[in-house]
C-alpha positions in Angstrom: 7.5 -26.0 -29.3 10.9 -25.5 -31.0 13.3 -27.1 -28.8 16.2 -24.7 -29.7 14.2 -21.8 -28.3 14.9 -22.9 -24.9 18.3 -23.2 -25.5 18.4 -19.1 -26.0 18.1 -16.3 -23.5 16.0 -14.4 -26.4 14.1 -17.9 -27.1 12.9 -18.2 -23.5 12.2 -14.7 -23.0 9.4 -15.1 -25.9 8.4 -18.3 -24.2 7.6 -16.9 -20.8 5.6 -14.0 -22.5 3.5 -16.2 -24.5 3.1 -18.3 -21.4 2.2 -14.8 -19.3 0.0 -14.1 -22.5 -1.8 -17.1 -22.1 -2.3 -17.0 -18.1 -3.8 -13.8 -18.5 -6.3 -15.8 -21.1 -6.9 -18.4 -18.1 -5.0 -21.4 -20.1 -2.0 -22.7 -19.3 1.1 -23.5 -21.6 2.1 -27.0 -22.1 5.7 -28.5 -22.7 6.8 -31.2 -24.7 9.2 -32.3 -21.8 10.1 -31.8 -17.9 13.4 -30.6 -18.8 11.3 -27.7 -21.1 9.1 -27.2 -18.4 12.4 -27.0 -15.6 14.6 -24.4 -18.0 11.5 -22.2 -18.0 10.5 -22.3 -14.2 14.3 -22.3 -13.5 14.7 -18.6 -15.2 11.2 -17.6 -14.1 13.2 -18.2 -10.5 16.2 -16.5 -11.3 13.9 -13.0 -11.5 11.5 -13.8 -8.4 14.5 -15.0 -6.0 17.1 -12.2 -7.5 18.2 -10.1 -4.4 19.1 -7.5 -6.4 16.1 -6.7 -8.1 13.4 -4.1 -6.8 11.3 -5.6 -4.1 7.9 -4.2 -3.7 8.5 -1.4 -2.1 10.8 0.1 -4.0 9.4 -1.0 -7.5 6.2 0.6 -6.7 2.9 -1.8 -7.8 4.2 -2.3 -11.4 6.9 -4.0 -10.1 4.6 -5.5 -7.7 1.7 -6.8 -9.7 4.3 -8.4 -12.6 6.3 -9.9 -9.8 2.7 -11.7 -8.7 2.3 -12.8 -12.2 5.5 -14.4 -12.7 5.2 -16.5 -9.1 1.8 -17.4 -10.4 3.0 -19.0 -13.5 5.5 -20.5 -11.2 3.0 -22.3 -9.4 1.2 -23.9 -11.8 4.1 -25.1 -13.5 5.6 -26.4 -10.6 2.0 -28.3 -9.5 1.4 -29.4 -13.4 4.9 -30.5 -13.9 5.5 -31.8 -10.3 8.9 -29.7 -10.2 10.4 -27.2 -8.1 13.1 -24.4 -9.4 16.6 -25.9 -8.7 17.5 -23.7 -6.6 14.8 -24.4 -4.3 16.5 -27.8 -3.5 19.3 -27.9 -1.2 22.6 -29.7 -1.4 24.6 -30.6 1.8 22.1 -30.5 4.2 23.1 -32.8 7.5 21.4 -34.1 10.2 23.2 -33.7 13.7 21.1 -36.2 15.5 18.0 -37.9 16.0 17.0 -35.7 18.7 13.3 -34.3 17.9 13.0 -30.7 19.1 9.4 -30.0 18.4 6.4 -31.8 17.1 3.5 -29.4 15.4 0.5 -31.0 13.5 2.0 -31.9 10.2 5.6 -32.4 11.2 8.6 -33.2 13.3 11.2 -31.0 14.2 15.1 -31.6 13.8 18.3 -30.1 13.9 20.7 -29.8 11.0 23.5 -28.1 9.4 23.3 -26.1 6.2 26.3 -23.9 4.9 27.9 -23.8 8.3 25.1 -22.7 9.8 22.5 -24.3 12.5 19.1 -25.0 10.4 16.2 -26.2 11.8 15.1 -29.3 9.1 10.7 -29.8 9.5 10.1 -33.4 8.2 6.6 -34.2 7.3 5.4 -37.0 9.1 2.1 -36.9 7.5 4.0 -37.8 4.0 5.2 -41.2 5.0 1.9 -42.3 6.5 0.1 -41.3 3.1 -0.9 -43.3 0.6 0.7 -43.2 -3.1 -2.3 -40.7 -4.4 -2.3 -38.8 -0.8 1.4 -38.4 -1.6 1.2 -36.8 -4.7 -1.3 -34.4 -3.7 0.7 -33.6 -0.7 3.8 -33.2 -2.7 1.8 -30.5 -5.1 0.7 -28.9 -1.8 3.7 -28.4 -0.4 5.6 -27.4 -3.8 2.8 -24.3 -4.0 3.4 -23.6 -0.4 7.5 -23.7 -0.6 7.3 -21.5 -3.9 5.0 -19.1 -1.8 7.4 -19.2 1.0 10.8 -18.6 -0.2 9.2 -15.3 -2.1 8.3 -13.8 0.9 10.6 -11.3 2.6 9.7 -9.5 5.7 11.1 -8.4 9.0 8.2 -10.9 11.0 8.4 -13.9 8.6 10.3 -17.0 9.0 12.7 -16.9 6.0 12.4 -20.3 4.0 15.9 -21.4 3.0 14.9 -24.0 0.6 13.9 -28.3 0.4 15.9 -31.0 0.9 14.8 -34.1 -0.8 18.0 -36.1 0.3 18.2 -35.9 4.5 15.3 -38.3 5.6 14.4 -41.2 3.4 11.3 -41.8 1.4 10.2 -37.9 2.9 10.9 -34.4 2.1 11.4 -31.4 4.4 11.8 -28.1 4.8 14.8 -26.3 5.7 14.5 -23.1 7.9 16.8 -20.6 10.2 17.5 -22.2 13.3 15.8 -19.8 16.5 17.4 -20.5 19.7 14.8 -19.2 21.5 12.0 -21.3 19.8 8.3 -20.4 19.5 6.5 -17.4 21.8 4.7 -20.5 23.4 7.6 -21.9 25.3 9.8 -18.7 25.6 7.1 -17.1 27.2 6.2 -19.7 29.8 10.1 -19.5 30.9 9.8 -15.8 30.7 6.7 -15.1 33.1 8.1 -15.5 36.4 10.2 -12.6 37.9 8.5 -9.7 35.3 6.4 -6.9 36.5 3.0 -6.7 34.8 4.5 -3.7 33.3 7.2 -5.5 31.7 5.1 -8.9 30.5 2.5 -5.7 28.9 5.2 -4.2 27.2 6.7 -7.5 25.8 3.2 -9.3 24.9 1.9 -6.4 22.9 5.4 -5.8 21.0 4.8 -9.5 20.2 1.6 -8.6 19.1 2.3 -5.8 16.9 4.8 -8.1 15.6 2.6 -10.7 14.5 -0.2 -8.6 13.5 3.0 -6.5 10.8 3.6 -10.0 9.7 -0.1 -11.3 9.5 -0.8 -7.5 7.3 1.9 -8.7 5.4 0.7 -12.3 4.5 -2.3 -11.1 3.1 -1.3 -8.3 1.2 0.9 -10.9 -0.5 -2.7 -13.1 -0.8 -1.6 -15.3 1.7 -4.0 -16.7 5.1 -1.9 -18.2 7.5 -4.8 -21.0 8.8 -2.3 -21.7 12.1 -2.2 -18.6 13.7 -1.1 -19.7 17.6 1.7 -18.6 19.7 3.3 -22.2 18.4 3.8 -20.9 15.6 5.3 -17.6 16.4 9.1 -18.2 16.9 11.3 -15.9 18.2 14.3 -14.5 17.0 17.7 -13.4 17.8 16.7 -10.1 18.0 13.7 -11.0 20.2 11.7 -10.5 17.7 8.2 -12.4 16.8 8.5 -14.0 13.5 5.4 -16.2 11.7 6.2 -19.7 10.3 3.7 -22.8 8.9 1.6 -20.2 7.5 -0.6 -21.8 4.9 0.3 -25.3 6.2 -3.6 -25.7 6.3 -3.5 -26.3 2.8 -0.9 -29.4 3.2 -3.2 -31.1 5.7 -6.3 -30.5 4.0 -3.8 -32.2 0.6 -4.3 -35.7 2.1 -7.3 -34.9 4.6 -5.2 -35.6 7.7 -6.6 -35.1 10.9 -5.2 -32.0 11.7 -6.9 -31.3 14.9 -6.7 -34.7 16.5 -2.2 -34.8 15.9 -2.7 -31.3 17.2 -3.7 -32.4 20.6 -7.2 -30.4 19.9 -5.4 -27.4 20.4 -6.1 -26.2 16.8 -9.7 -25.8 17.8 -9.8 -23.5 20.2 -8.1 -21.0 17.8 -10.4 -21.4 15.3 -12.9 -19.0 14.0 -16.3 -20.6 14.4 -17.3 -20.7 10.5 -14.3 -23.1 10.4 -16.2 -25.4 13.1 -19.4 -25.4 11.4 -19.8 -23.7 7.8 -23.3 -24.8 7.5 -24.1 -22.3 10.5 -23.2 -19.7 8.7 -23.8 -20.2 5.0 -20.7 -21.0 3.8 -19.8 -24.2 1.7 -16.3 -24.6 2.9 -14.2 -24.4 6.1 -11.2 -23.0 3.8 -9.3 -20.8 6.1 -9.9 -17.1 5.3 -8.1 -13.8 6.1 -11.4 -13.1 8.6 -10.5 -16.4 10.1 -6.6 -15.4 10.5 -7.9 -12.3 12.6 -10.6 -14.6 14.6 -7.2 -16.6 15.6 -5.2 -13.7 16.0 -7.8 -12.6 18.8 -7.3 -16.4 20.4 -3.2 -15.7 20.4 -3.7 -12.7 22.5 -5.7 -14.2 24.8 -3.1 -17.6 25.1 -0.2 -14.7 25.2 -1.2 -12.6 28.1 -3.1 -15.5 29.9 -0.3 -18.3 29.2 -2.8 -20.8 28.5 -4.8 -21.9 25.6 -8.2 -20.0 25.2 -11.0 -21.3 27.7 -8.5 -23.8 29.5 -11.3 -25.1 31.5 -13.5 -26.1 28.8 -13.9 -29.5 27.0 -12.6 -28.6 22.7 -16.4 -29.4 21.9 -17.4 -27.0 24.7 -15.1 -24.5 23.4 -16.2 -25.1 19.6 -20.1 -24.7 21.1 -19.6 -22.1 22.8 -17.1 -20.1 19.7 -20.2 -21.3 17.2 -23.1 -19.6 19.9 -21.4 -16.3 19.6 -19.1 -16.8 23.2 -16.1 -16.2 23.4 -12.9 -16.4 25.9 -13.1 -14.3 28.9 -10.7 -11.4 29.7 -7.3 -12.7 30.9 -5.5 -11.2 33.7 -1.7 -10.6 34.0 0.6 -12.6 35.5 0.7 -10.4 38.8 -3.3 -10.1 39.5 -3.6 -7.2 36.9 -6.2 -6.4 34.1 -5.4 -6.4 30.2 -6.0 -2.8 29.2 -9.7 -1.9 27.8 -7.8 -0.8 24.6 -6.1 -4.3 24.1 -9.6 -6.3 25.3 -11.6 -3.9 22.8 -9.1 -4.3 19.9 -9.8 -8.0 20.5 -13.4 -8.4 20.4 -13.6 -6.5 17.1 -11.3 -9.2 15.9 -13.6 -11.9 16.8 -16.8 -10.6 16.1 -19.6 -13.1 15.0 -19.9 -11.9 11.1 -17.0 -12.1 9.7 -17.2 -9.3 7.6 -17.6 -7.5 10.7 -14.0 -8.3 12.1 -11.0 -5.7 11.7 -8.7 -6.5 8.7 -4.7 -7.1 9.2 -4.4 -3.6 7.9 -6.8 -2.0 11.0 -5.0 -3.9 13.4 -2.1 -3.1 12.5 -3.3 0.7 12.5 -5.3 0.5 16.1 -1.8 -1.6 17.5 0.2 0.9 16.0 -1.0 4.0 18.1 -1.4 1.2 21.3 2.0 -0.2 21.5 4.9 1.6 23.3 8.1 1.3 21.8 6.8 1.4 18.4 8.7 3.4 16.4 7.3 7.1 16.3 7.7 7.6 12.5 5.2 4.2 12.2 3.3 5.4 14.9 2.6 8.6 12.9 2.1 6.6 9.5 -0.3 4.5 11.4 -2.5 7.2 12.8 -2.1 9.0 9.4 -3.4 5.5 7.7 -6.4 5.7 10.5 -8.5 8.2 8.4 -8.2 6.6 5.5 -8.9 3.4 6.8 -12.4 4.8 8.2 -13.3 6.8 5.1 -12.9 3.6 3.4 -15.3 2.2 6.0 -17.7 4.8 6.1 -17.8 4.7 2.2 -18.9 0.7 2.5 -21.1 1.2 5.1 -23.1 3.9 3.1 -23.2 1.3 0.1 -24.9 -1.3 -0.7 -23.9 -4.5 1.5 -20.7 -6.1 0.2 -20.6 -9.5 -1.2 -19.0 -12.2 1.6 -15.1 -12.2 1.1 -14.0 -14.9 -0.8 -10.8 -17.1 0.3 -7.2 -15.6 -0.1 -5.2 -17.2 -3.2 -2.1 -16.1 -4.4 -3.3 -12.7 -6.9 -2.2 -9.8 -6.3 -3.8 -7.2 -4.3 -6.9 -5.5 -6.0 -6.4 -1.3 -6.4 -9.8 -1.0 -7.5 -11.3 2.0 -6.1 -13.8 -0.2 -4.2 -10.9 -0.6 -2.5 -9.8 2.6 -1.7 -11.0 5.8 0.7 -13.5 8.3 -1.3 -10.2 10.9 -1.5 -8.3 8.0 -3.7 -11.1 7.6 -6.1 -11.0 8.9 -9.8 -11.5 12.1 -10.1 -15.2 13.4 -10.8 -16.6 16.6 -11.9 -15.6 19.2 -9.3 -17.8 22.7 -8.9 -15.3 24.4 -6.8 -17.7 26.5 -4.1 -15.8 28.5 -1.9 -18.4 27.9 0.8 -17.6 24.5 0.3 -14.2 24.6 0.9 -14.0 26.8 3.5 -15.2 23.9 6.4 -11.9 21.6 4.8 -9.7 24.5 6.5 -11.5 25.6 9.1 -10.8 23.1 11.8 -7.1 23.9 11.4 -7.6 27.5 12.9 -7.6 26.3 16.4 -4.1 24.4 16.2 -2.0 27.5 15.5 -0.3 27.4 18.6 0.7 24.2 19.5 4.0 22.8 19.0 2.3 19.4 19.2 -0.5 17.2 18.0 -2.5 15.0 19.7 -4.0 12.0 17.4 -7.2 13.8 17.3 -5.1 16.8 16.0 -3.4 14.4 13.4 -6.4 13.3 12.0 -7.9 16.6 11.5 -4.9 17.9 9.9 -4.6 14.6 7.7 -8.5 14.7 6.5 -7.6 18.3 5.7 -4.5 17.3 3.8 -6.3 13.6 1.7 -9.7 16.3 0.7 -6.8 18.8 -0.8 -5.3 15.9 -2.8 -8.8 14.8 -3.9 -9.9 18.5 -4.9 -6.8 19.7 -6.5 -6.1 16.4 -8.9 -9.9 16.5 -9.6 -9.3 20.7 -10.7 -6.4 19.9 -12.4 -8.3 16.8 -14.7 -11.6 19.1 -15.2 -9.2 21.7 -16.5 -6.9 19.8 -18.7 -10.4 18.7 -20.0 -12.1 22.0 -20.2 -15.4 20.5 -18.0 -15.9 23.8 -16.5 -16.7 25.8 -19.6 -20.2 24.9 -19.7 -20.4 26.4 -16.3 -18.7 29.5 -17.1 -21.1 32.2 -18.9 -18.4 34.7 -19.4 -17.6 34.6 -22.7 -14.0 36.1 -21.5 -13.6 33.2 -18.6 -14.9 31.0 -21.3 -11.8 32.2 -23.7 -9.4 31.6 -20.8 -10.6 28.5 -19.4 -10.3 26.9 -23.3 -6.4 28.3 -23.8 -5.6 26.6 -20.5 -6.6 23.2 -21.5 -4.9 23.7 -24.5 -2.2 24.9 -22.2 -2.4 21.8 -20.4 -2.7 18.8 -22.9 0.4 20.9 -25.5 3.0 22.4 -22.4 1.9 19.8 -19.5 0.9 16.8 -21.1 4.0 14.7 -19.8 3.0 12.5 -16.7 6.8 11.8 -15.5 6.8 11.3 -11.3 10.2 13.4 -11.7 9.0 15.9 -13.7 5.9 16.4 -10.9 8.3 15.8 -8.2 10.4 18.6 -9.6 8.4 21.8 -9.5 11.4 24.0 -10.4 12.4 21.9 -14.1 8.4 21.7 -14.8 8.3 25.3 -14.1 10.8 26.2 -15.8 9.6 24.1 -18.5 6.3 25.0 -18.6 7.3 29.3 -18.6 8.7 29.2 -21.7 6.5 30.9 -24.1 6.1 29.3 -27.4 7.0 31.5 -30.3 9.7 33.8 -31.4 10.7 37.2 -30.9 11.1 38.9 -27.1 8.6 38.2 -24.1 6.7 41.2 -25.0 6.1 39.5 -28.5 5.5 36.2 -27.5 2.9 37.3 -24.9 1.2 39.7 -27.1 0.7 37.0 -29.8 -0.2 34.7 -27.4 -3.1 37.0 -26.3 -4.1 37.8 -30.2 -3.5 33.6 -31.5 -6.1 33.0 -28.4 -9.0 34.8 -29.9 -8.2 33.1 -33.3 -7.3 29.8 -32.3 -8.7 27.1 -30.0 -6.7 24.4 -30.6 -3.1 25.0 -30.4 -1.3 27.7 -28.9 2.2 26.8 -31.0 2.4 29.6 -33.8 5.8 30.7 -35.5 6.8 33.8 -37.0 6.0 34.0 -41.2 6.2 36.8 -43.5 2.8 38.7 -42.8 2.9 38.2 -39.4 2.5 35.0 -36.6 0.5 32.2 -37.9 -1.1 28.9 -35.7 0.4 25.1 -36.2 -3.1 23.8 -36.2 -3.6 24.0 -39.7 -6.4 26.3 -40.0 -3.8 29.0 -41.3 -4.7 31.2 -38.4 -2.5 34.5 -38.8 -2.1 37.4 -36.5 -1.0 40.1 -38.7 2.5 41.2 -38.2 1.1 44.8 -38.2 -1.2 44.6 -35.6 1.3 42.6 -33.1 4.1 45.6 -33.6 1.3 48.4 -32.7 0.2 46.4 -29.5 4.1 46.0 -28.9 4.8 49.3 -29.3 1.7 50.2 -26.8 3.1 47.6 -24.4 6.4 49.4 -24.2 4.7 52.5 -24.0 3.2 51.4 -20.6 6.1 49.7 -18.3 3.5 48.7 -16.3 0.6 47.2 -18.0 3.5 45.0 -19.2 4.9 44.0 -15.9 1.1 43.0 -15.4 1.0 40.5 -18.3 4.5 39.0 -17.3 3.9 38.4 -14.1 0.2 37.2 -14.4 2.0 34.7 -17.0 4.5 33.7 -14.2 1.5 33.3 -10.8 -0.8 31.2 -13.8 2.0 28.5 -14.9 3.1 28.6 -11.2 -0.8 27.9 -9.9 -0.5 25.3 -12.9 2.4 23.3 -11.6 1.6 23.0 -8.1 -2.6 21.6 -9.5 0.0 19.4 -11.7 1.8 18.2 -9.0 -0.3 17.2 -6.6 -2.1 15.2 -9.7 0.7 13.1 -10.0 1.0 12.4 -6.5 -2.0 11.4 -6.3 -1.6 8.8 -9.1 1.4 7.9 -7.3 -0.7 7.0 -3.8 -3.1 5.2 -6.3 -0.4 3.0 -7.5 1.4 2.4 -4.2 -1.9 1.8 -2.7 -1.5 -2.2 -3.4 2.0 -2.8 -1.9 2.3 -4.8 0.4 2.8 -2.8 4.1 6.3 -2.8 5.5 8.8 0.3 7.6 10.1 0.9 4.2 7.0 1.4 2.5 5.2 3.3 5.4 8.4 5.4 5.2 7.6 6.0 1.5 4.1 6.4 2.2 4.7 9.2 4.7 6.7 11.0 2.1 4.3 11.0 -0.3 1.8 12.9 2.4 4.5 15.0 3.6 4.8 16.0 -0.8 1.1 17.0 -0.3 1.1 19.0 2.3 4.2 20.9 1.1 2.0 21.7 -1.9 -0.9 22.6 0.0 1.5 24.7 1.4 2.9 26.8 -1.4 -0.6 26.7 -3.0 -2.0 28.6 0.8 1.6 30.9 0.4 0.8 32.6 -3.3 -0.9 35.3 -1.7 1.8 36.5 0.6 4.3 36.5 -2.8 2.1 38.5 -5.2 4.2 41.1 -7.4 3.1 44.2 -6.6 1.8 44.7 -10.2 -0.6 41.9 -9.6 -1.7 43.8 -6.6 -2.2 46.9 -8.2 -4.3 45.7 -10.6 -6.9 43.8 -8.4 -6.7 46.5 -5.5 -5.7 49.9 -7.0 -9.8 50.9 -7.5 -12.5 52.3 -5.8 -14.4 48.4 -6.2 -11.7 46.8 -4.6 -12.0 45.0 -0.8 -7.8 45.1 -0.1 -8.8 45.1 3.7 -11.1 42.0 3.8 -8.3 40.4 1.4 -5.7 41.5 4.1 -8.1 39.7 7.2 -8.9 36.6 5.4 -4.8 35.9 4.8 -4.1 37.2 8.8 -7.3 35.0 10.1 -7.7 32.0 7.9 -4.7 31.4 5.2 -2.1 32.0 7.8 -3.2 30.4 11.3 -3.6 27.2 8.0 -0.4 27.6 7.2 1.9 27.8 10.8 -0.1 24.3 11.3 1.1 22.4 8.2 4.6 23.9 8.3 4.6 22.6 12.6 3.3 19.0 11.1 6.1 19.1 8.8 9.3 19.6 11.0 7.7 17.3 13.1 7.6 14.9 10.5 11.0 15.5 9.4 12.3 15.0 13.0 10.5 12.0 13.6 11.8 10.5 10.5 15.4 11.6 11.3 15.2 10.1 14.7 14.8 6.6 12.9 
């Protein structure tokens, strides 16, 4: 490797994409020297810890996915080269005292200043009784699990300030945001007595949806936590719950420490029962798992509303037995003789269900807590019960296939955005035979919510299946006509014509995929109306019509001596004659040219909204693997709000149909104007007083935030 490379911002940019390059590949990039390896990992920080710079939710999964990449490389540098970025290590941290203020599994607890500010400083104890080889394994463990750390940024996760090598001696530890109150453990003990059972229900499952926001979060970013208990919930400032010593699991199971017996045995009796025993179940090894997250997730709400550890009474090897026979902890009560709700207690044995496969994910708990929880915000509680139907069309599509392989453990890729992974109305888009008697049942459920001012969540999720099969159909219409799939199906050799020149249409006038351009239906209509040609609209439509029975491949023509002739370079030519006499006739007949015009006008229009709603469906597809946060629920809601605004002006083209458009389909003795009249007042309509209520309400719930 040159070594003046490195010593230029152009040089290591080349570096780090051959290195990306060569990850990709599966091989890893080797340095002649620390110091090459420590420039590189140093810049590779300066992009991944860059406040500034898009996060995931407002980069959108490019961002997303590229951001993963780079704290991958990250990693394995850091673990090959034993080095951390240098801003990762602190300067000027102090101890205040002595004084231990916790003790968890791996580590003790002190209190120290950092910046003028109260940091809490986690020394691991299990470092200085290590042996040289245990030590360097631990000290790659907990490089991977600091550089995992600090990248994380949510509203329920313990921020990770940084390491300090310099504090203790012969140890390193972590340096975190002080919390006052301390973990949900201890503040709830002192805040039991003197609450109603109202009050402690309120407070527990707030805590809960907390923690369950956080836990989504964690494993959308790859991550298991593998200590999920209320000691490890702290509680901020803001009375918040907040996650820390996720992925600690890893550290312990670095130097094969004894996790359970420093733990006081507690760690057992919030472990899922494939942990216990592997060889019950199949599995080859008790690596913590984002099933096994939501097994212990079960186990915190059971020690949160009881105030005790799960099965109190019971031995740990009792406990284990009884986890690995398919028992489980018995319903708590509430501090005042009460009952946890049948909602909570039925949420929570679908998190600990035998099979793990069978358990909820983050993302369903999350959804189920979400609709549970009082005080939670009413623009997430409407995201959440939007998210609901996809959630179960994604398990109704897995449950109709073929039994999915076991899920492997978490690691640090990104999200897959496979369709596997998505609900049916996400998938690519097939060929579509559009049967009216098919689409008819997608409406027809809306009918009966006309007059309410208000939806009730089974309302919601008939109005958002409605809403996720009109994105599936009208991107799948839009792709079979930019590809002309439906002209085999056509036998009208007019139809056929038509059905050709709009592909055409579509690939030469359309072709550009820009989100703003598809956000923007009044530029890409305006756009997209401009005929091609020369000459006066008369002209360019009446060559338009004449180039189409010529040409199929282009409908770009310009004017030449003898007449109009096609760019395709088949020298097709619409003689100059022939397009002045059907000029002439047009002018001749005011209205038969108000026909064409404004039939040009309602087919681009039909056109843009089909485009649209394409796009926006490629935009869901793309957002589908960000990680879940309020901003990106916000964004999400947007994007379903976008498609049921252009279900809506799709449903409204009726009512605004020129009245020479109207002549010409109903001004004959064939025509049905009447049944075209009752199908708008009875079924288009009643369709479209329900989306527009949905909407304002969406728009007001969103303004209240």
């Amino acid at each position: 490797m040159n070594v003046y490379s490195l010593r230029t911002p152009a040089g290591v940019q080349r570096i780090i994409q051959a290195a990306l390059n060569r990850a990709d590949e599966g091989e890893a990039t080797d340095f002649s020297t620390t110091e090459d390896a420590q420039i590189v990992l140093d810049e590779l920080w300066k992009v991944l810890d860059s406040p500034a710079l898009p996060n995931a939710v407002s980069g959108g999964s490019q961002f997303f996915i590229y951001r993963n990449k780079l704290r991958k490389l990250s990693l394995k540098m850091a673990v090959k080269h034993d080095i951390l970025p240098t801003a990762l290590i602190l300067r000027g941290v102090q101890l205040i005292d002595n004084t231990q203020h916790g003790t968890g599994g791996f580590a003790d607890v002190y209190c120290g200043i950092y910046g003028g500010f109260k940091v809490a400083l986690k020394r691991l104890r299990v470092y200085v009784a290590s042996s040289d080889k245990q030590k360097q394994a631990l000290k790659k463990a907990f490089y991977r699990e600091s550089i995992l750390w600090k990248n994380l940024v949510h509203d329920h996760i313990v921020p990770f300030l940084g390491v300090s090598e310099d504090v203790f001696d012969g140890t390193i530890c972590m340096v975190l945001p002080w919390q006052e109150s301390g973990s949900l453990r201890h503040y709830l003990d002192k805040m039991r007595d003197g609450m109603s059972d109202e009050e402690f229900v309120l407070a527990v499952d707030k805590w809960l949806y907390q923690t369950a926001l956080g836990l989504e979060y964690l494993h959308d970013e790859g991550i298991v936590h593998g200590d999920l208990h209320a000691g490890n919930i702290l509680v901020d400032e803001d009375n918040n719950a907040c996650l820390t010593d996720f992925g600690m699991s890893l550290i312990t199971e670095a130097t094969a420490y004894n996790y359970a017996s420093i733990h006081g045995g507690g760690a057992l009796r919030w472990q899922a029962p494939e942990l216990i025993d592997p060889d019950e179940f199949g599995l080859e090894s008790s690596r913590p798992t984002p099933q096994s997250d939501i097994f212990s997730f079960a186990c915190t709400a059971i020690e949160l509303y009881s105030g005790k550890p799960p099965c109190p009474e019971l031995t740990d090897r009792q406990v284990t037995n009884r986890y690995i026979k398919g028992k489980r902890p018995p319903r708590s009560s509430l501090p005042n003789g009460g009952d946890m709700s049948d909602a909570i207690w039925s949420l929570l044995e679908a998190c600990w269900a035998h099979n793990r496969a069978d358990r909820l994910s983050s993302r369903e708990v999350v959804i189920r807590l979400g609709t549970l929880v009082r005080g939670v915000p009413p623009m997430v509680q409407l995201v959440e019960k939007m998210a609901a139907v996809a959630v179960q069309d994604a398990k109704h599509k897995a449950a109709t296939s073929q039994d999915p392989e076991p899920p492997a453990a978490a690691s640090s890729a990104p999200p897959s955005t496979d369709d596997d992974d998505m609900p049916p109305w996400m998938a690519e888009d097939p060929y579509l035979d559009i049967d009216p008697e098919v689409l008819k049942p997608i409406f027809e459920p809306l009918k009966d919510l006309k007059d309410q001012e208000s939806f009730s969540d089974d309302d919601l999720k008939k109005i958002m299946a409605m809403v996720f099969e009109v994105i599936h159909i009208i991107s799948s219409l839009w792709r079979n006509l930019e590809d002309d799939k439906f002209h085999d199906a056509v036998t009208d050799a007019t139809v056929q014509s038509i059905l050709v020149k709009v592909s055409v249409f579509i690939i030469e006038r359309m072709a550009d995929d820009s989100d703003n351009v598809g956000a923007d239906s009044s530029s890409l209509l305006d756009r997209a109306l401009v005929l091609p040609g020369e000459g006066d609209v008369e002209t360019r439509i009446i060559v338009l019509l004449m180039m189409g029975e010529k040409c199929k491949n282009t409908m770009y023509w310009v004017a030449v001596d003898d007449g109009f002739r096609c760019l395709c370079g088949e020298d097709h030519l619409v003689p100059l004659k022939e397009v002045k006499e059907a000029v002439d006739e047009m002018h001749s007949e005011p209205e038969k040219a108000a026909v064409f015009r404004d039939a040009w006008t309602l087919g681009v229009t039909v056109l843009v909204h089909l485009k649209r709603m394409h796009l926006l469906k490629k935009q869901i597809r793309d957002y589908w693997g960000v990680p879940k946060t309020d901003s990106s629920r916000r964004v999400m809601l947007e994007y379903i709000k976008q498609a049921a605004q252009i279900t809506l002006d799709i449903l409204r083209l009726p009512d605004t149909f020129p009245q020479s458009i109207m002549t010409t389909l109903f001004d004959n003795p064939n025509s049905d104007k009447e049944s075209y009249e009752k199908f708008k007042t009875e079924f288009l309509h009643p369709i479209i007083r329900v989306l527009s209520t949905w909407i304002e309400l969406s728009d007001r719930v969103v303004t209240a935030e």
